[in-house]
C-alpha positions in Angstrom: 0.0 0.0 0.0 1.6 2.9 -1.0 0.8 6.9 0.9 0.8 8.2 -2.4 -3.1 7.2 -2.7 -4.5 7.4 0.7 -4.8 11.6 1.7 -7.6 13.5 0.5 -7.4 16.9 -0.8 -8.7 19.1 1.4 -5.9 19.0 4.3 -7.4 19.4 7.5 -5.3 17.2 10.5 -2.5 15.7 9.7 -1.8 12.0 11.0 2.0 11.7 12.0 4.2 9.7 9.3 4.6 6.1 10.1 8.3 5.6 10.3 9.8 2.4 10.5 14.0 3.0 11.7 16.7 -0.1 11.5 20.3 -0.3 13.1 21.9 -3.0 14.3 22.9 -0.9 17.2 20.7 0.3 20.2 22.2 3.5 21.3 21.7 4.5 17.3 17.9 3.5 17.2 17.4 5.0 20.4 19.4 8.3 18.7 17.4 8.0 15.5 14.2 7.6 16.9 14.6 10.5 19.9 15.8 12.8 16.5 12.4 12.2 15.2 10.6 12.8 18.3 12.1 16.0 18.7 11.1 16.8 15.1 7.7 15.8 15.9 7.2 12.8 14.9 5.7 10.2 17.2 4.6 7.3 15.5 8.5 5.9 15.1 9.1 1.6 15.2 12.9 0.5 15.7 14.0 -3.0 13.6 17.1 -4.2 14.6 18.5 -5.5 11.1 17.4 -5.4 7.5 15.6 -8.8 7.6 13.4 -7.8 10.6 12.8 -4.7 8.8 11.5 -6.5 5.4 9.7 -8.8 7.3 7.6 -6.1 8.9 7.2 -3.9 5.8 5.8 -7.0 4.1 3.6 -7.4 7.3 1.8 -4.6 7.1 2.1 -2.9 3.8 -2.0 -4.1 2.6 -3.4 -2.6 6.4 -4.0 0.8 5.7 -3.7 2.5 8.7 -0.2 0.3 9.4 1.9 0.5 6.8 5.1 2.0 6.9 5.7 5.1 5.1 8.9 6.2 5.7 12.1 3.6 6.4 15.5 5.3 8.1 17.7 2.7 7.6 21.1 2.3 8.6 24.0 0.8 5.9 26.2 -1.5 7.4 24.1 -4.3 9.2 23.8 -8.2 9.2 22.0 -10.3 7.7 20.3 -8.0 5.2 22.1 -4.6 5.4 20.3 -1.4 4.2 21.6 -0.9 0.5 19.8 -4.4 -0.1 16.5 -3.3 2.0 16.4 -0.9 -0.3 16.6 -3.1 -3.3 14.3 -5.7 -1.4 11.8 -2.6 -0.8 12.3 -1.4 -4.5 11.4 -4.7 -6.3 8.0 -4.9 -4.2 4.8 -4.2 -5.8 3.2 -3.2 -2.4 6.2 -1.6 -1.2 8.0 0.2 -4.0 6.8 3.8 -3.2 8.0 3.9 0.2 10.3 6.4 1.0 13.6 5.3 2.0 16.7 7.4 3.6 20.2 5.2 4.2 22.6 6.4 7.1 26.0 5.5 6.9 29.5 6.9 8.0 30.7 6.0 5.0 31.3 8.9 3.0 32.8 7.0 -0.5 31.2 8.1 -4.0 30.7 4.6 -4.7 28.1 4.2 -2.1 26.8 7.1 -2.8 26.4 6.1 -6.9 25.1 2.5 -5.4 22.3 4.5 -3.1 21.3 6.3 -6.0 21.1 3.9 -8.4 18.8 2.0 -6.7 16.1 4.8 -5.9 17.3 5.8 -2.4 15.2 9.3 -1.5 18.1 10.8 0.4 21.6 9.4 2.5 22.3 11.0 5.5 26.3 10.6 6.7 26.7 10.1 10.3 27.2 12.0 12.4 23.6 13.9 12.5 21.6 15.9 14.1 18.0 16.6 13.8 18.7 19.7 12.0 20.5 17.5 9.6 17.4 15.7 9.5 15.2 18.2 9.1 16.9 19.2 6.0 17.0 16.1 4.8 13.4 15.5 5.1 12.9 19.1 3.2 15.0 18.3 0.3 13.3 15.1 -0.1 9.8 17.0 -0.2 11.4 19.6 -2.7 12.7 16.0 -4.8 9.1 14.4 -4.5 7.4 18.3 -5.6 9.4 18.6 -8.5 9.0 14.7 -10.2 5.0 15.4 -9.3 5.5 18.9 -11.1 7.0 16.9 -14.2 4.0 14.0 -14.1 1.5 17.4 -13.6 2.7 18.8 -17.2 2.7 16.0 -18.9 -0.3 14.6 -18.2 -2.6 17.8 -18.3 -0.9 18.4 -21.9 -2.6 15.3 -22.9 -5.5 16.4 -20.8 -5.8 19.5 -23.4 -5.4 17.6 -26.1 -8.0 14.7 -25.2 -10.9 16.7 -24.1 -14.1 17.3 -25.3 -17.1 19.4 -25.0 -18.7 18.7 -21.3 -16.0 16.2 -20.2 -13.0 18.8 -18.8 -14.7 19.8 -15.6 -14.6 16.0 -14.6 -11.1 15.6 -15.6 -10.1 18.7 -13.7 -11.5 17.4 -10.6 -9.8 14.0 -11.4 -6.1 15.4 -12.0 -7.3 17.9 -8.8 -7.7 14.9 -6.5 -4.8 12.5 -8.3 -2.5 15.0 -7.5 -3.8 16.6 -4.7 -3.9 13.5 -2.8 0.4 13.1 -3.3 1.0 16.7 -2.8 -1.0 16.8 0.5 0.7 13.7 1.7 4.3 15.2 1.5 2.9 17.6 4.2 3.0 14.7 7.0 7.0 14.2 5.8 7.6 17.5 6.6 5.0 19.4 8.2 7.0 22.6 9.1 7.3 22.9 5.3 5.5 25.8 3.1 6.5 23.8 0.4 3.7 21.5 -0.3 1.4 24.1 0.2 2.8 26.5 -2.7 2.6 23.5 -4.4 -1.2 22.8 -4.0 -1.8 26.6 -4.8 -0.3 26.2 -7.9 -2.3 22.8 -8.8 -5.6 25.2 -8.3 -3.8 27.7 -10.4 -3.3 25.6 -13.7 -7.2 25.2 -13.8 -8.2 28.7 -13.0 -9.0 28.1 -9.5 -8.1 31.0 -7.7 -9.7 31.5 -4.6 -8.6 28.0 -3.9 -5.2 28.6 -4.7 -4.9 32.1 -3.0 -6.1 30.0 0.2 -3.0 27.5 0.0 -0.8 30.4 -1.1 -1.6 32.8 1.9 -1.7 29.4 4.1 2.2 29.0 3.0 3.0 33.1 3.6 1.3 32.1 6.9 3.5 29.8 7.8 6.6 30.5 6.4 6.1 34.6 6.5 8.7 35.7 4.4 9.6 32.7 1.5 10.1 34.3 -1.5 8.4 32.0 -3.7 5.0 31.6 -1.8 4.8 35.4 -1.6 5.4 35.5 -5.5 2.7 32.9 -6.4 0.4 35.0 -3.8 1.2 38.1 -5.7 0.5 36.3 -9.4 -3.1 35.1 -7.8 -4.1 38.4 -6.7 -3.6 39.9 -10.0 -5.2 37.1 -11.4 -8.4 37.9 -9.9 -7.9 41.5 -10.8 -6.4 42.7 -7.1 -3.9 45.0 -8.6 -3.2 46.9 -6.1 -2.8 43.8 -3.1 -0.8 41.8 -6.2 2.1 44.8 -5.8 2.1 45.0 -2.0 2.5 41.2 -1.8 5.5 41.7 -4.0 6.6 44.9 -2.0 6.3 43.4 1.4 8.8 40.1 0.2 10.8 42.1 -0.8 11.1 44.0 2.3 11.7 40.5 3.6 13.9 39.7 1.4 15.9 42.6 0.1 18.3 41.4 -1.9 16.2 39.4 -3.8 16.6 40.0 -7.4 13.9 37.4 -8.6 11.4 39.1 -6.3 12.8 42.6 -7.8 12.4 41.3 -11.7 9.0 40.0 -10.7 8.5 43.7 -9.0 9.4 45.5 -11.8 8.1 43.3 -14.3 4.4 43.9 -12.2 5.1 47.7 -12.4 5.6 47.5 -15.9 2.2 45.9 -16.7 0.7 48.8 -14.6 2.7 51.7 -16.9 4.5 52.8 -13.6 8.0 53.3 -15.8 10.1 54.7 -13.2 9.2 51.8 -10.4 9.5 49.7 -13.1 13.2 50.7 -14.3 14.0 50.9 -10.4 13.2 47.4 -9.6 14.2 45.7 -13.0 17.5 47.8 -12.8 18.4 46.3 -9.7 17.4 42.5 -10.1 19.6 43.0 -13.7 22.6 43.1 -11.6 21.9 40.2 -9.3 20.2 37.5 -11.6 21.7 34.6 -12.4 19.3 33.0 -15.2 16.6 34.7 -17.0 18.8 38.2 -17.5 17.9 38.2 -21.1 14.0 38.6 -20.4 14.8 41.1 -17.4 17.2 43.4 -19.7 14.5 43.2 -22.5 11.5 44.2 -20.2 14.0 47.3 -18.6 14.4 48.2 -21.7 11.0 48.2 -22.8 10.2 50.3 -19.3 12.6 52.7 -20.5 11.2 53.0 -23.8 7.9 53.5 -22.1 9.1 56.1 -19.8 10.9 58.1 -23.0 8.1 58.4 -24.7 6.4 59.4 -22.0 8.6 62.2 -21.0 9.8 63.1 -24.9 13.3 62.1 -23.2 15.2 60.9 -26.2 18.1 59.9 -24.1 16.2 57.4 -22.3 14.5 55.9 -25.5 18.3 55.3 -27.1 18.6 53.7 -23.8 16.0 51.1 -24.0 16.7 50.3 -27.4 20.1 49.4 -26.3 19.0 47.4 -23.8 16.8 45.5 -26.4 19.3 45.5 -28.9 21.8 43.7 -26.0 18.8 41.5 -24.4 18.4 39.9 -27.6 22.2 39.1 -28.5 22.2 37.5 -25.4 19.4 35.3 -26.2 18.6 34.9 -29.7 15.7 32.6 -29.2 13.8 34.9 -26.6 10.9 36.3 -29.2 9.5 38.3 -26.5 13.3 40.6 -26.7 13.0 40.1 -30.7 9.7 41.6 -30.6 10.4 44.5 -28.6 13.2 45.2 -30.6 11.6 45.2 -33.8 8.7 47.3 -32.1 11.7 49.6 -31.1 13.1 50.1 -34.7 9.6 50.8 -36.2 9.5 53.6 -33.2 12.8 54.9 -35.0 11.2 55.2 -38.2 14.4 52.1 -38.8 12.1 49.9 -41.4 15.1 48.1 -42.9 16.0 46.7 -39.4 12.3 45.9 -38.3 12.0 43.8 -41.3 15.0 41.7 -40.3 14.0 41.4 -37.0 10.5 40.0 -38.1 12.3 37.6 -40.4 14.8 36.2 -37.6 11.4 35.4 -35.5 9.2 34.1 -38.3 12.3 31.2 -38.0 12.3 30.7 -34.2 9.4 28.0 -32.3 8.2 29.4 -29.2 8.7 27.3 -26.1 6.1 29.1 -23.9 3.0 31.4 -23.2 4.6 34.4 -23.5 7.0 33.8 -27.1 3.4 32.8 -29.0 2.3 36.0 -28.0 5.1 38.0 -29.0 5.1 35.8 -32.1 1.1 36.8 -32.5 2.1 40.5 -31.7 4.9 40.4 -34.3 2.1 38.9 -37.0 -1.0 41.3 -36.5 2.3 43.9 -37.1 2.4 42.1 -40.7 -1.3 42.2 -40.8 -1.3 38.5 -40.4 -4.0 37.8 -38.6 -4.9 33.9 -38.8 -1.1 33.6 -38.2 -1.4 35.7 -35.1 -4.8 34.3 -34.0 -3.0 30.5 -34.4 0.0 31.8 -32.3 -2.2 33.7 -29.9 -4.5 30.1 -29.4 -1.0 28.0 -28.9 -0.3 31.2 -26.2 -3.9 30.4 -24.1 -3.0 26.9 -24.2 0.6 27.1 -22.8 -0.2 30.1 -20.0 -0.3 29.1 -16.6 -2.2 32.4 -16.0 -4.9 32.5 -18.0 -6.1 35.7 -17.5 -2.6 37.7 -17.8 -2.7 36.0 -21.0 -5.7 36.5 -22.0 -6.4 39.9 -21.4 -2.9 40.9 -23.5 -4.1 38.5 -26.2 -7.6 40.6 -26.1 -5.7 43.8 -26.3 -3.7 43.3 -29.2 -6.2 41.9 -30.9 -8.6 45.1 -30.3 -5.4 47.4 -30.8 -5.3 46.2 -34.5 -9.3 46.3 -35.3 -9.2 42.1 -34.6 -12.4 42.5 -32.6 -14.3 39.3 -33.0 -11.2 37.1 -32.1 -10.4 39.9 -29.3 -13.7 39.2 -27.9 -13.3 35.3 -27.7 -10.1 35.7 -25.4 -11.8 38.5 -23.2 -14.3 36.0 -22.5 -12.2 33.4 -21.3 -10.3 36.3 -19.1 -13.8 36.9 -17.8 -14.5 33.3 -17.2 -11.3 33.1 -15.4 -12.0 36.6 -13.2 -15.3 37.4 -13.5 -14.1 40.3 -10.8 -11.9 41.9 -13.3 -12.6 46.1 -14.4 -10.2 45.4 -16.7 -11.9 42.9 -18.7 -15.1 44.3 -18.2 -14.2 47.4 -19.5 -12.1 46.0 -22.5 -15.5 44.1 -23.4 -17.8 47.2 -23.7 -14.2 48.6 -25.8 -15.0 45.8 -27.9 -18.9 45.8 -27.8 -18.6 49.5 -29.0 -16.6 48.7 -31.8 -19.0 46.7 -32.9 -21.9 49.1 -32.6 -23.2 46.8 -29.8 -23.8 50.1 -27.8 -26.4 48.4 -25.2 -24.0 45.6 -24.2 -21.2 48.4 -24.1 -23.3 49.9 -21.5 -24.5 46.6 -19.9 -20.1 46.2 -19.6 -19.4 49.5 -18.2 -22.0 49.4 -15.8 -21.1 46.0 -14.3 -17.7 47.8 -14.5 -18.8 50.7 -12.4 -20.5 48.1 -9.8 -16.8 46.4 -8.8 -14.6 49.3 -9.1 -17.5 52.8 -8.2 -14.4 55.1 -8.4 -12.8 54.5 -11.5 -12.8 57.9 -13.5 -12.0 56.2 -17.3 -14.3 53.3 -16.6 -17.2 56.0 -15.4 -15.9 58.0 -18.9 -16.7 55.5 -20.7 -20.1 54.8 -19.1 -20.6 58.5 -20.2 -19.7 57.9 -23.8 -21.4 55.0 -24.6 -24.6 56.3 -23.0 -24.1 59.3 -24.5 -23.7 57.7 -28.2 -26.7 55.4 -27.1 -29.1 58.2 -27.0 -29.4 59.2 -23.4 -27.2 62.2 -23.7 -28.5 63.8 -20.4 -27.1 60.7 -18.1 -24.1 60.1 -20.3 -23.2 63.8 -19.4 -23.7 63.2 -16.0 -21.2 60.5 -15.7 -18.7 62.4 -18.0 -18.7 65.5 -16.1 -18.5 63.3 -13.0 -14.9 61.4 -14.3 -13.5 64.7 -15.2 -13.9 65.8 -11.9 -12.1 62.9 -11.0 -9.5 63.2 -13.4 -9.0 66.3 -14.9 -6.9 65.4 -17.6 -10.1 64.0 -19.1 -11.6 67.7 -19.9 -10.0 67.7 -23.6 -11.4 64.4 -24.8 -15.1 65.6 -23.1 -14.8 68.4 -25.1 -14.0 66.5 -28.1 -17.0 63.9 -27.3 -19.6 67.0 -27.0 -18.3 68.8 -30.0 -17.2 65.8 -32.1 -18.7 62.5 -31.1 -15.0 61.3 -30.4 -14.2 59.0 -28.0 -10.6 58.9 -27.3 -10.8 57.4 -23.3 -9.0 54.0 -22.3 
């Protein structure tokens, strides 16, 4: 019986691991097993030598609420030592899947090798303590996370590719509760551990699940305030269901935690850059550029683009050289990172540079994107070519690929409506929707859409369920205005207009051009 199939989803208490530990010597079961008490673990059994050991395993391994979960097994030992317990436990049907750490003072790379060839989950050399352990046991939870992660991605691939129409809510809730049920049983190995808890976060995650993961997530900050990587996947959440504003102080307050961070201050950056904050943006990605170890092509290509931003913003020619450079250097340094080719060829078009565009677009049109975010710059770099079943294609492989949806989604939908693609824009706004029904953004970007397409009553219907979640938004009360105003009831629509420009005064201009002109300039 293995405890890969026996823990149910939801958490709740958490039954102590049943451990089984073997030494031929006393004192060192009596050491082995008072370590594991003082980690908290209190269901420990001692087994003298390898063959008492088997014999028990066998014992008990069909009784459910018996069988051994974990073995500690020392090496050296007579008449079965623990390198062939391991095998023994290996080659058994009902035992194969138990975990399995060997002790030895023996510190040789040929053991070592030997251990690891046949399926040991960790070796721990003598002497220990129980911090040693401790880490032990975490590293092993980190092993068994990331060969889960790799099952996870294969089989949901073939999950999207096998479904039909009425059949994927069942085989969410079957991969849910297949891998739930492994995830939530590496919590007993190492309870202390936020680890398993990101994880299950993320499992909600891949299938839109939000509020279920940003339970798990803020269940992991909770307890284990401060790691980097629970805070991040808190942060991704919140945006995901449209909570801009708590998505950036999650990433703020890690950061606080752990200031010299520079994934958390690419992530930061990167966050601010979505937002159009260009100087928090160059700030943070600036700093993480200098500390990164992997990933600084796609950090110097987003600061870039930030600084392009910015410079065109503030007319600040400097900065705009700048940021092409960056490009320019963010894509020597990784060739096959479309997302740096794109903005590069989005740069030289800015330049009025044509020649070097064009050459840009031909070095992508040769490179395969590997994940969400190349299809999209791929899509991007074909609705430039007015190529739009290409981009729509790339934009589709993009939806599939994203592990958030929405993110994806809603960029998707907004290149799509930048380049007059309105019924294709309007199919990926929906699933944004459908993934955050709380979102203003997507909201408003369907009554955008629903306007262009004369549809002023459902532009209305849009803004107003717009207005409902967000009351305080000037552009999204603007554009309440407009469309009511183009929809005949000028006397409201002027209401609400009058009312955003109070709010934002910058607004006046393009009211005056709506009264005048009919124009509708507000986004």
């Amino acid at each position: 019986m293995s405890m890969w199939s026996r823990s149910q989803v939801g958490g709740g208490c958490v039954m102590s691991l049943r451990i089984l530990a073997i030494d031929d010597m006393g004192a060192m079961r009596s050491l082995v097993k008072r370590t594991l008490n003082e980690l908290g673990f209190d269901d420990v059994t001692t087994a003298s030598n390898g063959k008492e050991a088997f014999d028990r395993l066998v014992a008990l391994s069909d009784i459910k609420e018996k069988a051994y979960e974990l073995v500690i097994s020392d090496w050296n030992m007579q008449p079965v030592n623990g390198l062939q317990l391991l095998k023994m436990v290996r080659s058994n049907e009902l035992l194969s899947e138990t975990l399995f750490i060997l002790l030895t003072a023996e510190q040789g790379r040929d053991n070592i090798v030997a251990a690891l060839q046949a399926e040991v989950d960790e070796y721990v050399i003598k002497p220990f303590n129980s911090a040693t352990i401790k880490a032990k046991l975490e590293n092993l939870v980190a092993k068994k996370l990331a060969a889960i992660k790799v099952m996870f991605d294969k089989m949901a691939a073939k999950f999207k590719s096998d479904q039909v129409d009425g059949d994927a809510d069942k085989k969410t809730v079957q991969l849910i509760e297949f891998f739930g049920s492994r995830i939530n049983n590496l919590k007993r190995v190492a309870p202390w551990s936020s680890r398993p808890l990101t994880a299950m976060g993320n499992l909600y995650q891949q299938f839109g699940k939000h509020e279920e993961a940003e339970k798990y997530f803020r269940d992991a900050v909770k307890m284990n305030f401060g790691d980097t990587e629970a805070h991040a996947h808190l942060s991704n959440t919140l945006r995901a269901t449209g909570k801009l504003g708590e998505s950036l102080s999650e990433l703020e307050l890690a950061l606080r935690l752990n200031p010299n961070s520079a994934e958390l201050k690419r992530r930061l950056g990167e966050a601010y850059l979505k937002s159009n904050d260009y100087e928090n943006a160059i700030k943070y990605l600036a700093e993480a550029q200098a500390g990164l170890t992997a990933g600084q092509a796609g950090n110097l290509s987003a600061l870039g683009k930030a600084k392009m931003g910015k410079g065109e913003a503030t007319r600040d020619a400097g900065l705009l050289t700048q940021g092409v450079t960056d490009i320019q250097k963010a894509a020597d340094l990784d060739p096959s990172l479309i997302a740096a080719q794109y903005n590069l060829m989005v740069a030289y078009k800015k330049l009025g540079k044509s020649n070097e565009a064009l050459a840009v677009m031909e070095r992508i049109e040769k490179l395969e994107p590997s994940d969400a975010e190349g299809w999209i710059a791929l899509g991007k770099a074909f609705l430039d070519r007015k190529e739009r079943v290409k981009a729509v294609f790339a934009f589709k492989k993009a939806e599939a690929l994203a592990r958030n949806k929405f993110d994806a989604c809603m960029e998707i939908a907004g290149a799509l409506y930048d380049n007059g693609v309105i019924k294709e824009a309007q199919t990926f706004n929906a699933i944004a929707i459908e993934q955050n029904p709380s979102s203003v953004l997507a909201y408003n970007l369907s009554g955008l859409l629903h306007r262009a397409q004369g549809s002023l009553k459902e532009a209305v219907a849009d803004y107003e369920h717009a207005m409902n979640l967000d009351p305080d938004n000037p552009v999204i009360e603007f554009n309440l205005g407009f469309a009511l105003f183009k929809f005949g009831d000028q006397e409201k629509g002027r209401v609400y207009l009058e009312d955003a420009v109070k709010k934002m005064p910058e607004l006046e201009e393009k009211l005056k051009e709506i009264i005048t002109e009919g124009k509708n300039v507000a986004r």
